[in-house]
C-alpha positions as CSV (number, residue, x, y, z in Angstrom):
1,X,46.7,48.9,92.1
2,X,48.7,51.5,90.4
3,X,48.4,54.7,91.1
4,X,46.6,57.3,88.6
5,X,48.3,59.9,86.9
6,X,47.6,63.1,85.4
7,X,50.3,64.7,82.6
8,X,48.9,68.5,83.0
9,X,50.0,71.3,80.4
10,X,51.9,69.4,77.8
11,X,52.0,69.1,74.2
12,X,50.6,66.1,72.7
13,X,52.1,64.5,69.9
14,X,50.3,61.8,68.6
15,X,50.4,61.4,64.8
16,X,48.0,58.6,65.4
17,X,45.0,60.7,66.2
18,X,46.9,63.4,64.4
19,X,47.1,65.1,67.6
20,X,49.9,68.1,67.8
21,X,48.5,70.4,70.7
22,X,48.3,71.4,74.4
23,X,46.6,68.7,76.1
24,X,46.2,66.8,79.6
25,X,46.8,62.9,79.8
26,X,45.0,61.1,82.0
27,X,46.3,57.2,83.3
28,X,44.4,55.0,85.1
29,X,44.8,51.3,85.9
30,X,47.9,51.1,83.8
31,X,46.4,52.4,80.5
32,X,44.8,56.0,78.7
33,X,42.0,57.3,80.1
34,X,41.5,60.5,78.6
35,X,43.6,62.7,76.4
36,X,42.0,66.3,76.6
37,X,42.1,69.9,77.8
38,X,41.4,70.7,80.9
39,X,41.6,67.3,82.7
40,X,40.8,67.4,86.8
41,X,41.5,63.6,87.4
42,X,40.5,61.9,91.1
43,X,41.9,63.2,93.8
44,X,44.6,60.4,93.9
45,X,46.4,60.8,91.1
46,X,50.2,62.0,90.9
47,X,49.9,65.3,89.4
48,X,52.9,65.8,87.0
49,X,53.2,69.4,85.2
50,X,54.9,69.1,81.7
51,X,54.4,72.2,80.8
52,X,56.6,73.3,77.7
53,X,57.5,69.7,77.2
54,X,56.0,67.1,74.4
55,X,54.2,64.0,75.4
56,X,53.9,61.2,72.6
57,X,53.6,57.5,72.7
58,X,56.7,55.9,74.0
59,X,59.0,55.2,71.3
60,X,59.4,51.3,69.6
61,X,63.1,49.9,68.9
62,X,62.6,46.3,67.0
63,X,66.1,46.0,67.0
64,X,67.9,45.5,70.0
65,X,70.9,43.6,71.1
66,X,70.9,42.7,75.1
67,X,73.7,40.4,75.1
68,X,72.3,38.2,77.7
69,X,72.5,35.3,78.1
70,X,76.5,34.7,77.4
71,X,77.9,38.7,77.1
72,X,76.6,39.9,80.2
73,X,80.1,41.9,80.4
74,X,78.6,44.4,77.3
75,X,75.0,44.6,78.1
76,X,72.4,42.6,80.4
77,X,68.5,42.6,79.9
78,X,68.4,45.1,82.5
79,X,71.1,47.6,81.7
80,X,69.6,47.4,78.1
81,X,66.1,47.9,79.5
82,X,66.8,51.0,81.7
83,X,69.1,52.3,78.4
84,X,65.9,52.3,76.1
85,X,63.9,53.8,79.4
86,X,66.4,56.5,79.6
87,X,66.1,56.8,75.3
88,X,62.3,57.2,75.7
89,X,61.8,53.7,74.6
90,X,58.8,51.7,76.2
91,X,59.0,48.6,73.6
92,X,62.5,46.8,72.3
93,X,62.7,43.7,70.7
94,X,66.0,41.6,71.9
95,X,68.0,40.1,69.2
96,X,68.6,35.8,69.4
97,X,72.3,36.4,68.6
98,X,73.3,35.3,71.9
99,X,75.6,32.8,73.5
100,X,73.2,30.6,73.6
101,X,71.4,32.2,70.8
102,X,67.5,32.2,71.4
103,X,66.7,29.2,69.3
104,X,64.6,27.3,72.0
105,X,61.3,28.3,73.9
106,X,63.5,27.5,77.3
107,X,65.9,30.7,76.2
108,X,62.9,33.1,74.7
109,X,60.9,32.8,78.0
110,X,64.2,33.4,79.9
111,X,64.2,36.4,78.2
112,X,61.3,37.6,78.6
113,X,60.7,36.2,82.5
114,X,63.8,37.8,83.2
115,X,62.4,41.1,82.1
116,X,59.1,40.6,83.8
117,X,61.1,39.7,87.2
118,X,62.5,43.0,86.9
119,X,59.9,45.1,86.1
120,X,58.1,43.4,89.3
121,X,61.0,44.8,91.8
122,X,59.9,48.3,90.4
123,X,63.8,48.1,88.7
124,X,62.7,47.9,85.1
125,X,63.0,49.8,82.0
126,X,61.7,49.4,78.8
127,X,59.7,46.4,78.0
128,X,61.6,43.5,76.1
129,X,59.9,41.5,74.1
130,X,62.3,38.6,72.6
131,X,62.8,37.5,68.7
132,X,63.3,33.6,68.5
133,X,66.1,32.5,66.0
134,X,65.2,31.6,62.5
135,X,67.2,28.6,62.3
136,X,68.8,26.2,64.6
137,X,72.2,27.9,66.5
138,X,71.7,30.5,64.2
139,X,73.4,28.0,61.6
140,X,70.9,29.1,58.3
141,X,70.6,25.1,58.0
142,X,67.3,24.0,60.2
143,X,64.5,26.3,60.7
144,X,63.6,26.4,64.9
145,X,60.3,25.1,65.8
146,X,58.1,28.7,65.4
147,X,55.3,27.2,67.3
148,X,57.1,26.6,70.7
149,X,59.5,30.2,70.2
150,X,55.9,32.2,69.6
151,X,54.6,29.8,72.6
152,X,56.8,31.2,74.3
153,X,57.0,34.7,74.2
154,X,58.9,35.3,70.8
155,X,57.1,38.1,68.4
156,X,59.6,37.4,65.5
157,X,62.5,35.7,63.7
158,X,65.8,36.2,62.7
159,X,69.1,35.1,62.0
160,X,70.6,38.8,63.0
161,X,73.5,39.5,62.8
162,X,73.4,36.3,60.5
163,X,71.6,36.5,57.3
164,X,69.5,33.9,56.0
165,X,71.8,33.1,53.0
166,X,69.5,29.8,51.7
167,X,66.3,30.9,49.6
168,X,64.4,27.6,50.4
169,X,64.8,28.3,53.8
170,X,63.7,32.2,53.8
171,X,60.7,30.5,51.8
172,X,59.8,28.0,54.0
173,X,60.1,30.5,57.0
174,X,58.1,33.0,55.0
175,X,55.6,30.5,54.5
176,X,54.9,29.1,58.3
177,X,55.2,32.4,60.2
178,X,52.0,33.2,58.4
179,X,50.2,30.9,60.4
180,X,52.0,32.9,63.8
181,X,51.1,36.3,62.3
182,X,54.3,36.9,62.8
183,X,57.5,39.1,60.8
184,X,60.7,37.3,59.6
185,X,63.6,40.2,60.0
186,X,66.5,40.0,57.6
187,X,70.2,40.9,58.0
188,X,70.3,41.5,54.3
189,X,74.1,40.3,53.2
190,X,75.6,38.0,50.9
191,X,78.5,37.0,53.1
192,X,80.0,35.7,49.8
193,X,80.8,38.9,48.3
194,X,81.1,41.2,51.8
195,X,83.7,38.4,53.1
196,X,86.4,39.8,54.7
197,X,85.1,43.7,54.5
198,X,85.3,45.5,57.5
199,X,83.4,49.2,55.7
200,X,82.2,50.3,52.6
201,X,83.7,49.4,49.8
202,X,85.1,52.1,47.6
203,X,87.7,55.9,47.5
204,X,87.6,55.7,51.7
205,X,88.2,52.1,52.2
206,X,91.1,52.0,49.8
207,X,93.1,55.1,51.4
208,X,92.7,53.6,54.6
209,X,94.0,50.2,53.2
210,X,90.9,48.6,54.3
211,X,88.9,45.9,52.7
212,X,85.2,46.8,51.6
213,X,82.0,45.1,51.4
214,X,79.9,46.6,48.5
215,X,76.8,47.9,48.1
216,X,75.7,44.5,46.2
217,X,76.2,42.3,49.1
218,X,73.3,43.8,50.8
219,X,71.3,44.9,47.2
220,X,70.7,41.2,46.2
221,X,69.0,39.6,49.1
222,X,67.1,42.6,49.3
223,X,66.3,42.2,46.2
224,X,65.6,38.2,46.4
225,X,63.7,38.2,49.5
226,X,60.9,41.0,48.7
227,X,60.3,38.5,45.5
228,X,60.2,35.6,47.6
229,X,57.5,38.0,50.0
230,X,55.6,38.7,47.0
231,X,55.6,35.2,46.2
232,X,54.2,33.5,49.5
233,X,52.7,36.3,51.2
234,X,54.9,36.0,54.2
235,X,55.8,39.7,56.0
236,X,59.3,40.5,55.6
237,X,61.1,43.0,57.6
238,X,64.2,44.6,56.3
239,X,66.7,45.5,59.0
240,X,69.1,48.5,58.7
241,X,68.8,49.3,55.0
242,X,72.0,51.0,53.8
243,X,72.1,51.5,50.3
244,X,70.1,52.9,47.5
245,X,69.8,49.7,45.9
246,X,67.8,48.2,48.6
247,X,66.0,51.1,48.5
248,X,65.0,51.0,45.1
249,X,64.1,47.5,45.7
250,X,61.4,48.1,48.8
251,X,60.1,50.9,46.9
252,X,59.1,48.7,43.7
253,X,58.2,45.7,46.0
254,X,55.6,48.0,48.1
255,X,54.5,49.4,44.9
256,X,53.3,46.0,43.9
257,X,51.8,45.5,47.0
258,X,54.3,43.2,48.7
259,X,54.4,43.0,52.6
260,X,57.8,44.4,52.9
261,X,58.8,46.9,55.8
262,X,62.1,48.2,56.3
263,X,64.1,50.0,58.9
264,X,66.8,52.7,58.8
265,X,69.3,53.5,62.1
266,X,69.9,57.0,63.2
267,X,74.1,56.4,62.0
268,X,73.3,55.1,58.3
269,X,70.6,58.2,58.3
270,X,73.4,60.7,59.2
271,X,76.5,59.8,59.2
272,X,78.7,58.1,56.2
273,X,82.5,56.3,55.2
274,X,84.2,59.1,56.0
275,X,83.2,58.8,59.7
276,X,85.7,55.8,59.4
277,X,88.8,58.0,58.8
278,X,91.6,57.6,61.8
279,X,90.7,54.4,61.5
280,X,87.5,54.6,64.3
281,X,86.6,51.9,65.4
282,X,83.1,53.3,67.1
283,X,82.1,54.0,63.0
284,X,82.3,49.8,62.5
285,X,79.3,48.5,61.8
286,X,77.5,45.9,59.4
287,X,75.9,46.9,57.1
288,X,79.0,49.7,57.2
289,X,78.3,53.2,56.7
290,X,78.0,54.2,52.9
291,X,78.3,56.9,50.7
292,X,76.6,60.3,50.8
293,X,74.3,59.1,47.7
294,X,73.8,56.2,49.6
295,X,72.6,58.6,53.0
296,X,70.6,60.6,51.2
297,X,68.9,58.0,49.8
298,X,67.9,56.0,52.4
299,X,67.0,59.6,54.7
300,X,64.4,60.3,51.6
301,X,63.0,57.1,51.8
302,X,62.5,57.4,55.7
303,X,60.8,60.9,55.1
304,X,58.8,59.5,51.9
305,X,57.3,56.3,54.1
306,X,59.1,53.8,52.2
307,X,61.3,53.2,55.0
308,X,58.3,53.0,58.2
309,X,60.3,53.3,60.7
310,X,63.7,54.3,63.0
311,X,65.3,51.3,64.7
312,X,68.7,51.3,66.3
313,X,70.5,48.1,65.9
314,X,72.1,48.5,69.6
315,X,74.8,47.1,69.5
316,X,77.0,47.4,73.2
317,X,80.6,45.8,73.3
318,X,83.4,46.4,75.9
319,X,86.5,49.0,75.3
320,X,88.7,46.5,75.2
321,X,87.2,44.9,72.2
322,X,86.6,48.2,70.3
323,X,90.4,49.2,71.1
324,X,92.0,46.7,68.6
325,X,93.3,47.5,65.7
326,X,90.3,48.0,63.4
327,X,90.0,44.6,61.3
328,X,89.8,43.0,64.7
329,X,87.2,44.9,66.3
330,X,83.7,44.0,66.3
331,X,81.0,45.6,64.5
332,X,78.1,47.9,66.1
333,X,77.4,50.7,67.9
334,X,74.9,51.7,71.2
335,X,72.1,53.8,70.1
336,X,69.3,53.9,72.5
337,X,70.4,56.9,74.7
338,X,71.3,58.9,71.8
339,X,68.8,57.9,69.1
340,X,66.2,60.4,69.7
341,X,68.7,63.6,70.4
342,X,70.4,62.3,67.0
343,X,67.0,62.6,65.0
344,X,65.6,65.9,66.1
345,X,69.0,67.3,65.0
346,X,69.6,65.7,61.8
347,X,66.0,65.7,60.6
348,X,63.7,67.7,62.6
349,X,65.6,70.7,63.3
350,X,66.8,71.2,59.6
351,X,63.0,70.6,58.3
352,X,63.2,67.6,56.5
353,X,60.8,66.0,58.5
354,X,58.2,67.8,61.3
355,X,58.5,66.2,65.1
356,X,54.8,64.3,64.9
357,X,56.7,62.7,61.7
358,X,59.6,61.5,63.5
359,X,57.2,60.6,66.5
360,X,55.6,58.4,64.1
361,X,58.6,56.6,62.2
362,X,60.3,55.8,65.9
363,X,56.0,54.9,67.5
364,X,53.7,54.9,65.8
365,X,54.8,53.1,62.5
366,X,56.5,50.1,64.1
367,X,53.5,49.2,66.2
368,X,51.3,49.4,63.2
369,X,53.7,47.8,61.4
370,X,54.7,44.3,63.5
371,X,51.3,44.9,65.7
372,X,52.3,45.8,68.5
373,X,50.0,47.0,71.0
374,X,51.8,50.8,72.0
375,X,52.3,53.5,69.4
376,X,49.4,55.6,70.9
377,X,47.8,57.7,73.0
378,X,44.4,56.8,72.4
379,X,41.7,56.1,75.6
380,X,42.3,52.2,76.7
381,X,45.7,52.0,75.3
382,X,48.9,51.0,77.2
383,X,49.8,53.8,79.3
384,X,53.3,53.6,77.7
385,X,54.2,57.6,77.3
386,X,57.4,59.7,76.4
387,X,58.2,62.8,78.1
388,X,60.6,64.9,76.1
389,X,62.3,68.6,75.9
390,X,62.3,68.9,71.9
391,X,64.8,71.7,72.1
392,X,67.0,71.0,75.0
393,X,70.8,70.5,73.9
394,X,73.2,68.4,76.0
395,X,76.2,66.8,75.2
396,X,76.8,63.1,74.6
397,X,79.0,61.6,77.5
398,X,79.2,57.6,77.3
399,X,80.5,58.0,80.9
400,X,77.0,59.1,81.8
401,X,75.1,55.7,80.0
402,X,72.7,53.3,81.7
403,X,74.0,51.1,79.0
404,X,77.1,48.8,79.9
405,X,78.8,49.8,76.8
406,X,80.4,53.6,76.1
407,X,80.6,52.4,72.1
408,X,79.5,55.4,70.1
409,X,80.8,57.6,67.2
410,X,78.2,60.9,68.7
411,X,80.7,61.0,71.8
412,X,81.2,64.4,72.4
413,X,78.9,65.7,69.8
414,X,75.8,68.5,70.9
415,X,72.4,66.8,70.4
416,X,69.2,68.3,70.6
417,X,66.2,66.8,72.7
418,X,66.0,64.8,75.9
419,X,63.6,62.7,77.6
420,X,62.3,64.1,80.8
421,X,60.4,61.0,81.5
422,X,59.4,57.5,80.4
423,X,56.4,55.7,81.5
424,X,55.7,52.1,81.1
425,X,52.1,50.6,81.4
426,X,51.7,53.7,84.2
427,X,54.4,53.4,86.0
428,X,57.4,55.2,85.4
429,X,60.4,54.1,84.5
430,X,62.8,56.8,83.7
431,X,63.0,60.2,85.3
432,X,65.6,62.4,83.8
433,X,67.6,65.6,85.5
């Protein structure tokens, strides 16, 4: 039986009982008992004081790459799970692109046993909830049987970091995941036109003698899949917008009532090509960073609610293979340890968007949004709970990640907010210094 517990003297932050005040939280048997003033709690209970501190529903990451099984030497389902812990994160969703990629029920319920195994030594993090592959070995040919992947534990599909370049086949998958109620998530690129790129196309990419993948490449299967949404009625998830294009496209699509959600990363909402200059390989990514016009556009759209939520795209990979000469090394970035301090700077602390705001587009918004069961605070809930300092600085030192990956372009840089504590289902999981 696990243990009660009482959160006294914090403030409560939870945009979905439009809760911002001083309240006590209570937890019992794993889940919300009572969020109120005042709170006594049985006698039991671990009392923990939070006074001056902000307690919201643990955060949501649907886009996260563990690595396991095959590049254990980057990141391992546990390493990834206490990272997202030590983020605030209660809830990630594990990317298939793995070596074997997650195209079988026999890989998704490793996944997710091997998660489950640790959590059960009292060694877990975050929860991990696996997203099948969308098509056999990730290939965009053959679609993966969706029955035995959800039968399994999967709660999505995707090609990622693979887009699904056929139309019939982002159809067809559109079509049958209805019957799952589940999302298809798109890596939105025409490899065609982005082949060979290794940032954004344009002035920075041609002083640096590097070759550029354009705006386009993600703009027009953005702009064919919310049609083909529209068209079947089949939920598509947009992963990492980058561009205004894609922007403009979700915002007409949503207007029209398609079931289109999108996500933005905390490095496309802040930080753009020029971060590339010295040749810095910790600014690679796909989609690369863009232009300021580009940054802006996709940070309004985050603030507006066109863009629901925040979502990493962690992406771990050894030194050694960041090290090479920048053409060669791989694209991504880790994210979970810094993705809150990143936000508060960039968008609460200038005033573009209030902290219940970003609490929502990193909680509350992705559970409503893929229906997930977390995202609140409400009684009989998921005792899955954040513990934060909204105004603590601290500097980013990779040495100092749970991740096994140091690769990040905020090394060094002052951030603003850090989780205290992270509770999962009651128990916690994360207790920071």
């Amino acid at each position: 039986m696990k243990r009660p517990v009482l959160l006294v003297g914090g403030r409560v932050v939870d945009p979905s009982q439009s809760i911002d005040e001083p309240r006590d939280v209570l937890v019992l048997g794993g889940r919300i008992e009572a969020v109120e003033r005042g709170l006594a709690g049985p006698d039991e209970a671990e009392r923990i004081d939070v006074s001056g501190l902000v307690v919201a529903p643990g955060l949501i990451d649907v886009h996260v790459h563990l690595r396991e099984p095959g590049g254990e030497h980057k990141e391992t389902i546990r390493s990834g799970a206490l990272a997202a812990a030590a983020g605030g994160f209660t809830t990630v969703w594990a990317m298939p692109n793995t070596d074997p990629p997650l195209d079988d029920p026999a890989a998704v319920g490793f996944v997710r046993q091997e998660a489950r195994a640790w959590a059960r030594r009292g060694e877990g993090g975050a929860r991990v909830s696996p997203v099948g592959a969308a098509s056999r070995g990730l290939a965009g040919e053959r679609m993966t049987e969706i029955g035995g992947l959800v039968e399994a534990g999967a709660v999505a599909v995707t090609d990622d970091g693979y887009p699904i370049a056929d139309p019939a086949l982002m159809r067809r998958l559109l079509e049958y995941t209805q019957t799952f109620g589940i999302p298809v998530l798109q890596h939105a690129e025409d490899r065609a036109l982005s082949a060979g790129g290794v940032m954004n196309e344009g002035a920075v990419a041609t002083a640096l003698g590097l070759r550029g993948i354009p705006n386009v490449s993600e703009a027009a299967v953005v702009a064919r899949d919310v049609y083909l949404a529209e068209l079947t009625g089949g939920h598509l998830h947009v992963q990492h917008v980058s561009t205004r294009e894609a922007v403009e496209s979700i915002e007409r699509a949503r207007e029209r009532g398609a079931p289109v959600t999108a996500e933005a990363t905390p490095h496309h909402l802040t930080l753009t090509e020029d971060a590339v200059r010295g040749y810095r390989t910790d600014a690679k990514m796909n989609p690369p960073l863009r232009t300021e016009r580009d940054r802006i556009a996709v940070r309004e759209a985050l603030i507006a609610g066109v863009i629901e939520m925040i979502a990493t795209d962690h992406a771990p990979h050894h030194y050694e293979e960041k090290e090479r000469e920048f053409d060669d090394a791989p694209f991504g970035i880790v994210g979970l340890e810094t993705a809150l301090g990143v936000c508060i700077r960039e968008l609460v602390e200038p005033g573009d968007l209030p902290l219940s705001g970003l609490v929502d587009r990193m909680s509350c918004a992705p559970a409503r949004a893929m229906g997930i069961e977390g995202g609140s605070l409400r009684p009989g809930r998921p005792a899955d709970i954040v513990v934060f300092d909204p105004g603590e600085p601290w500097t980013v030192d990779p040495a100092r990640f749970l991740s096994r990956s140091r690769n990040t372009p905020f090394a060094g840089e002052r951030l603003t907010g850090r989780v205290r504590r992270t509770i999962v289902g009651g128990q916690t999981r994360y207790v920071g210094s």
